[in-house]
C-alpha positions as CSV (number, residue, x, y, z in Angstrom):
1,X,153.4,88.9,181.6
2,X,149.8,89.8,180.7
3,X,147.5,92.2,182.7
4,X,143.9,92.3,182.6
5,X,142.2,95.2,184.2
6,X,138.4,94.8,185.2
7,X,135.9,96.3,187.7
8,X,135.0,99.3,186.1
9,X,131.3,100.7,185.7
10,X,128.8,103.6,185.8
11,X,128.8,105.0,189.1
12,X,127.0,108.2,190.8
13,X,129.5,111.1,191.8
14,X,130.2,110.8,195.9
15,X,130.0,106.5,195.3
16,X,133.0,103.8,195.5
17,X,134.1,101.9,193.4
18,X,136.9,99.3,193.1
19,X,138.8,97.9,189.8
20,X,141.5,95.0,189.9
21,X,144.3,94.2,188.0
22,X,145.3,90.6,187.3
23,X,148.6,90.0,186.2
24,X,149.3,86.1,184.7
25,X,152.5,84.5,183.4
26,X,154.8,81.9,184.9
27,X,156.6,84.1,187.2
28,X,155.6,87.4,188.5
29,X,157.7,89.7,190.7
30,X,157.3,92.9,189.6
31,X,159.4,95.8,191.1
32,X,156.7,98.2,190.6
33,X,153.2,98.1,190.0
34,X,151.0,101.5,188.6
35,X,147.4,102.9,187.9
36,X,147.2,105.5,185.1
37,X,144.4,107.1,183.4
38,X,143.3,108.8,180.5
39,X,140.1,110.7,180.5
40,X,138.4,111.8,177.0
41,X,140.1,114.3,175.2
42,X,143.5,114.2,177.9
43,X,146.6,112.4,177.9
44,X,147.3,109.3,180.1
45,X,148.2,110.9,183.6
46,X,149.3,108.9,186.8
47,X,146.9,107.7,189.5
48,X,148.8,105.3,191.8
49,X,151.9,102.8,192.1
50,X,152.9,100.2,194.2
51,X,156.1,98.8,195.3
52,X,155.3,94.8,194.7
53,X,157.9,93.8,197.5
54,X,157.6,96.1,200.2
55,X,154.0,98.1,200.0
56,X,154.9,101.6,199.1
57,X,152.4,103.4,197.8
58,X,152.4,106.5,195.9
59,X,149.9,108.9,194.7
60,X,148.8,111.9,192.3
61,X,147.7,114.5,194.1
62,X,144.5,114.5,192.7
63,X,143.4,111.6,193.7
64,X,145.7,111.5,197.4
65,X,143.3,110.6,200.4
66,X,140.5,109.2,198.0
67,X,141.8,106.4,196.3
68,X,144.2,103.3,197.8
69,X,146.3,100.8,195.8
70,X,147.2,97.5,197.3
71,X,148.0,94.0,195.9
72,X,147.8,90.8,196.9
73,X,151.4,89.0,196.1
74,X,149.9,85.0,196.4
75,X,146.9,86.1,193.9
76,X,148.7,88.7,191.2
77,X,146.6,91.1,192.4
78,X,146.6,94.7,192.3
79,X,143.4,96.7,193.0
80,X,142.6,100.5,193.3
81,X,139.8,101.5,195.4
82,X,138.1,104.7,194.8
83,X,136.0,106.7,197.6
84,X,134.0,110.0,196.6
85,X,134.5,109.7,193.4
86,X,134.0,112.9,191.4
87,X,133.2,113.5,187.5
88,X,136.7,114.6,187.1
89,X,137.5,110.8,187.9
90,X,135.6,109.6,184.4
91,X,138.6,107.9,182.6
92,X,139.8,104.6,181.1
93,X,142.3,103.1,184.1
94,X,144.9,101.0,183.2
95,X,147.1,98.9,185.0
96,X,151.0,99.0,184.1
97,X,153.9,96.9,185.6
98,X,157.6,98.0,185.5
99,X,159.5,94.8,185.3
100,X,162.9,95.3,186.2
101,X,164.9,97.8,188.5
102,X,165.6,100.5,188.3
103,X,163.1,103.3,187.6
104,X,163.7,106.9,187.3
105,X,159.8,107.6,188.3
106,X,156.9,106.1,189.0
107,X,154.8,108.9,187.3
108,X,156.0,108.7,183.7
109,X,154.1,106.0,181.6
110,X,157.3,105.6,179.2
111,X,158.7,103.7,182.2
112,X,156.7,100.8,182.4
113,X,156.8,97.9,180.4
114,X,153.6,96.2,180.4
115,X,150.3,97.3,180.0
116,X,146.8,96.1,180.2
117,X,143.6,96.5,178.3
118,X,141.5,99.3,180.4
119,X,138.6,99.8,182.1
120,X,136.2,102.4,181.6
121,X,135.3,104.1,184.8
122,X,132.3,106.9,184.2
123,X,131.1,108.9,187.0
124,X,127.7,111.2,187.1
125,X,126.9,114.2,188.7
């Protein structure tokens, strides 16, 4: 399984702003599906997660009524859209994929087991 993250950009603080994960390989059924980020300086923190079957979504608190995950199953698709973004939102995203069941929790990087590349999301004030 590879993922490719993309979408990212320079935005003002207040915009929107939505980056997509594609996820290739001959056969993809995740059971989970996540958005982390790691801001200059900070460790990678969690943003979002996805249950690939039924929808679930989970958030981080700091990000809860803002930003919304989804996927598309028939495309590979998982996306994160971002409302009112803020500078504290200036990070590299990543999209992750845990594999297999099951997970202890969604929030803890260590328990995913494929990564993509990043995108760089920067937000002004």
């Amino acid at each position: 399984v590879q993922l490719q993250a993309s979408g990212g950009g320079l935005v003002q603080a207040g915009d929107s702003l939505r980056i997509s994960c594609a996820a290739s390989g001959r056969t993809f059924s995740p059971y989970l599906m996540g958005w982390f980020r790691q801001a200059p300086g900070k460790e990678r923190e969690f943003v979002a997660a996805i249950s690939w079957s039924g929808g679930t979504t989970y958030y981080a608190d700091s990000v809860k009524g803002r930003f919304t995950i989804s996927r598309d199953i028939a495309k590979n698709m998982v996306y994160l859209e971002m409302n009112n973004l803020k500078s504290e939102d200036t990070a590299v995203y990543y999209c992750a994929a845990r594999t297999y069941f099951p997970m202890r929790t969604m929030r803890d990087q260590s328990e995913y087991d494929n990564w993509g590349q990043g995108t760089l999301v920067t937000v002004s004030s």
